[in-house]
N, C-alpha and C positions, 0 to 999 in steps of 0.2 A: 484138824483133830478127827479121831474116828466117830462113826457112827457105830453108838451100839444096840444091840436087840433088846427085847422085852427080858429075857430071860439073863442075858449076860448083866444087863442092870438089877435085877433083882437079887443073883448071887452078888453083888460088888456092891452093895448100898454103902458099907462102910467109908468106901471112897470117895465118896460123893459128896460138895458140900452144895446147898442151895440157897438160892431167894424166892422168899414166898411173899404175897402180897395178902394182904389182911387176913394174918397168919394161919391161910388156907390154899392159898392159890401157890405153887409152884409157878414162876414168872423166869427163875433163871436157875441152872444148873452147871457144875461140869466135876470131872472125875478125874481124880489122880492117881494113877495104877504103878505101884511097887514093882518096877522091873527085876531091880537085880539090886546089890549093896550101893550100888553108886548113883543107881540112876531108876528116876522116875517121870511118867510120860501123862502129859495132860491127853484125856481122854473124850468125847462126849460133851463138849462145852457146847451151850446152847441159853438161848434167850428167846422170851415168847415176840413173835413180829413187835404187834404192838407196841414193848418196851425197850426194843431197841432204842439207840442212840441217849439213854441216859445213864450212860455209864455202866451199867450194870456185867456186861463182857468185861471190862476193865476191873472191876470188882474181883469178879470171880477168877480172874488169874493171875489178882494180886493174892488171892487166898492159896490158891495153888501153890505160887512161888513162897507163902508162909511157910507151907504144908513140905516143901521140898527141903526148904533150908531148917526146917527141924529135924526132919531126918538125915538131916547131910547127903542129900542128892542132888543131885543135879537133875535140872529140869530139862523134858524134850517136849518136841510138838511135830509132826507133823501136820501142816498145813496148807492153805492156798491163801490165807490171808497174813502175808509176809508182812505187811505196812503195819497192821494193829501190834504184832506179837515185836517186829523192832521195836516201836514206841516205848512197850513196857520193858522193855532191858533186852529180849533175846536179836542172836546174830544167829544167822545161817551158818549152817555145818555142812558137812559132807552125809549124803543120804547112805553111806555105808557105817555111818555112826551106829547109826539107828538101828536098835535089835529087831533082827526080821519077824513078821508077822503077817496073815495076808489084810492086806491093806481093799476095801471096796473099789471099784473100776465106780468113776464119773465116766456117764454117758453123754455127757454135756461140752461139745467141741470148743468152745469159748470160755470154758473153765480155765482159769489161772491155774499154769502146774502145780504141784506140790511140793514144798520146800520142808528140809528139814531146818528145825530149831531147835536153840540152845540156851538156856539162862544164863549157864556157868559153865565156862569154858574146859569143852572137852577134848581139847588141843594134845598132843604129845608135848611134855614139859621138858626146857630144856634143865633145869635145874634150881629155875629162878633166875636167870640170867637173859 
């Protein structure tokens, strides 16, 4: 997912859904950004170290995929964590899916590439057939 700034979060709050912890603390986040009529791109998903591994990333992109299939989009992600985002329903697409944007350079040579994701298949149809 992207990383975003101070300022691009503060215009986009709307997108955003979170988890607070003793309904003060921010503990998890992530943002769903209205691409275009068909398609919407998880954004900015994040969890504080600490609470990791209780589910709470799983949460928040079950709420995403809510938040998509209300508006009748389909879901994207770019990623490096391809194992979490299969688990919850998405398959790898072709990274020419993906509406271009500039994307942050990892300086981190051991970094897992980045794969494009998909919730709902963004395949050429053949008809139903």
């Amino acid at each position: 997912c992207v990383p975003m700034s101070v300022d691009e979060i503060e215009s986009h709050l709307d997108e955003f859904d979170v988890v607070r912890h003793d309904r003060v603390t921010v503990i998890g986040a992530v943002s769903v950004r209205e691409l275009d009529e068909t398609n919407a791109e998880i954004r900015g998903l994040t969890v504080a170290r600490h609470w990791r591994g209780h589910g709470l990333g799983e949460l928040l992109v079950r709420r995403a995929i809510i938040r998509a299939l209300i508006s009748n989009r389909n879901l994207l992600c770019v990623t490096r964590q391809q194992e979490f985002f299969t688990k919850l329903g998405f398959r790898e697409v072709p990274m020419e899916l993906i509406p271009e944007k500039p994307r942050p350079k990892c300086n981190d040579p051991t970094a897992a590439p980045r794969v494009a994701m998909s919730f709902l298949d963004l395949s050429p149809t053949d008809g139903g057939h």
